[in-house]
C-alpha positions in Angstrom: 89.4 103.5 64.9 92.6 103.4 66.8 94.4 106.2 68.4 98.0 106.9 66.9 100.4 106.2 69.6 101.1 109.7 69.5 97.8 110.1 71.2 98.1 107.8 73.2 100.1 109.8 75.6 100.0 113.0 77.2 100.3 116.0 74.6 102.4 119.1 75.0 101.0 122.1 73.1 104.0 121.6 70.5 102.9 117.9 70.2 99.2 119.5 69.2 100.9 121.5 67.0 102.1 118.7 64.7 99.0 116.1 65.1 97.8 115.7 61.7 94.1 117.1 60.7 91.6 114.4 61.5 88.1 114.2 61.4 87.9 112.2 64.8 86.2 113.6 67.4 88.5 114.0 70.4 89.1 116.3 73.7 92.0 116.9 75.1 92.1 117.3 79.5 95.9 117.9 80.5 97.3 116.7 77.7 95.3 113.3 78.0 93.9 112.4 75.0 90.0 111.6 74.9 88.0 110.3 72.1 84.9 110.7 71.9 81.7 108.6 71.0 80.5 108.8 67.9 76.8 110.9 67.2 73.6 109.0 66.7 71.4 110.1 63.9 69.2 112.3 66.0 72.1 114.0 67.4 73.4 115.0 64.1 69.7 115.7 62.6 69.2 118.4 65.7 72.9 119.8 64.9 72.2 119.9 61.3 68.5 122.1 62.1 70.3 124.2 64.7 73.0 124.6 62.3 70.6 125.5 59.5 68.7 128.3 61.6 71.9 130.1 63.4 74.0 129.7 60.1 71.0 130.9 57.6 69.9 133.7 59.8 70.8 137.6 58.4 71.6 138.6 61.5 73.6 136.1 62.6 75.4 136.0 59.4 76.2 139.8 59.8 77.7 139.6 63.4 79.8 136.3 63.1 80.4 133.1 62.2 78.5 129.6 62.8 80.9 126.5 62.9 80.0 122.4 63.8 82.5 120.1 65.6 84.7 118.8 64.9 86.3 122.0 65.5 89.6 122.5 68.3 88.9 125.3 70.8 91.7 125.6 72.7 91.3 126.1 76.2 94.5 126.0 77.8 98.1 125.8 76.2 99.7 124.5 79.6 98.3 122.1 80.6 96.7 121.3 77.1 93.1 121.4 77.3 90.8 121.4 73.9 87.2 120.8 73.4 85.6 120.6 70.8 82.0 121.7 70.7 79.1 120.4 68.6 78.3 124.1 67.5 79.8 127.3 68.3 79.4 130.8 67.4 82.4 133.4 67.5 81.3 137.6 66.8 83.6 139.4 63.8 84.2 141.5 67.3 86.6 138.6 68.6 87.8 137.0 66.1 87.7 138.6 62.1 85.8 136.2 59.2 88.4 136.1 57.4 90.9 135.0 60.2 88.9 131.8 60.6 88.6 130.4 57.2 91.9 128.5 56.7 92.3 128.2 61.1 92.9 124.9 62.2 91.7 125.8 65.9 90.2 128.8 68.0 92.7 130.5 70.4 89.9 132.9 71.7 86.6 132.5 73.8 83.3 131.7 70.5 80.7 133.9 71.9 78.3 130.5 72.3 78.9 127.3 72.4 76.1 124.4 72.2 76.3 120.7 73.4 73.9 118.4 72.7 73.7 115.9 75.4 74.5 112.5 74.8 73.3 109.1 77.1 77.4 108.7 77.6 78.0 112.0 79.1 78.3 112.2 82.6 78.0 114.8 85.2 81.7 115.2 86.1 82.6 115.2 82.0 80.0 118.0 81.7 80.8 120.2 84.6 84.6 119.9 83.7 83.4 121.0 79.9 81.3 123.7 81.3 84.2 125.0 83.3 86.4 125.1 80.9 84.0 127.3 78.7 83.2 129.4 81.5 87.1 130.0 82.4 87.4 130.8 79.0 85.4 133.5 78.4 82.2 131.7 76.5 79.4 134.0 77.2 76.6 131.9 76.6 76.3 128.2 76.7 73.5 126.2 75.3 72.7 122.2 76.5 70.5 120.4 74.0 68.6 117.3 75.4 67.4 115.3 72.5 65.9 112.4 74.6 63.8 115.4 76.5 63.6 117.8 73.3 64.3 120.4 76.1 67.3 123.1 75.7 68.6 124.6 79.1 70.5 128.4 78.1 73.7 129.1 80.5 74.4 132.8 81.0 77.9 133.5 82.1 77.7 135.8 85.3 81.5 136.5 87.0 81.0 133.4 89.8 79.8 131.0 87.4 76.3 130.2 84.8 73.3 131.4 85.5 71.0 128.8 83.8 67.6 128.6 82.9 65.3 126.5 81.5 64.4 124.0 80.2 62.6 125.0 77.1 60.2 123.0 75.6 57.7 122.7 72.3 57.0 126.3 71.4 58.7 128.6 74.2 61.2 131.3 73.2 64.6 130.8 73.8 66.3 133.4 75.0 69.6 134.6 74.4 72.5 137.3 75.5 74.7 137.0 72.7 72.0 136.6 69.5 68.9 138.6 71.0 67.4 139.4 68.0 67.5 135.4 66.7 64.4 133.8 68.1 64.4 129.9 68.1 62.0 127.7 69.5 62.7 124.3 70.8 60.6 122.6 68.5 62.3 124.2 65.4 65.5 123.0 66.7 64.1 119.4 67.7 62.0 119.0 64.3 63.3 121.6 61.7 62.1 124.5 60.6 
């Protein structure tokens, strides 16, 4: 689908402000609009299990909310930067319930975010996306490697990630912002 020439330029935060909703999935670096590929089926199967476990999970349904791209988190105002995560999961500690039901966009760091890697991505795209997160705020960042079935975890320590990993088949994967949620890569790569 083709870009309105709106996009087509650089953005100014106001511009953001009166894009109309749209289900496309697009980042914004600088102001520089950039769309972005559409998922495959296995992308979207893994989001939809990974959604299914965080979102259906008591504890995690207690301490925040779960929410799947295409969602705006807005990085920077000037220059305008957004990205828009494949999942991400914001505490009632940052950001009230209630306060994100009729949003249009997140002005504050989600706790987590996930990826799930893609054959397009490259290295530079991802390190500029992890970057972003990490000046943020985001606490805890989760890559998802559907090819592999492996998940790397990114703990957010003051200079930069710590990561570890990869995970694999049964191994627990461990997290800093949902501790008491255990998840397996095989439940996230297969269901359950």
């Amino acid at each position: 689908m083709a870009l309105p020439e709106a996009l087509r330029s650089r953005l100014t935060w106001e511009q953001y402000l009166r894009t109309p909703e749209s289900m496309e999935r697009v980042e914004i670096e600088d102001g520089q609009v950039k769309p972005m590929a559409s998922p495959t089926g296995r992308h979207q199967m893994v989001l939809g299990n990974l959604h299914l476990l965080l979102a259906g999970h008591p504890a995690v349904r207690a301490r925040g909310t779960v929410l799947i791209a295409p969602f705006d988190v807005v990085i920077a105002r000037r220059p305008l930067r957004v990205r828009q995560p494949d999942l991400l999961f914001v505490s009632h500690q940052r950001v009230p319930a209630g306060e994100l039901v009729n949003a249009q966009r997140l002005e504050a760091a989600p706790d987590m975010v996930v990826e799930i890697l893609s054959p397009s991505d490259t290295f530079a795209h991802l390190a500029r996306k992890l970057g972003d997160y990490h000046r943020l705020g985001v606490q805890e960042a989760r890559l998802l490697d559907v090819e592999q079935s492996q998940v790397f975890v990114l703990s957010r320590e003051e200079r930069g990630w710590h990561w570890q990993g990869p995970f694999v088949s049964e191994q627990k994967i461990p997290s800093t912002v949902l501790p008491e949620v255990s998840l397996t890569a095989k439940a996230i790569f297969e269901g359950g």
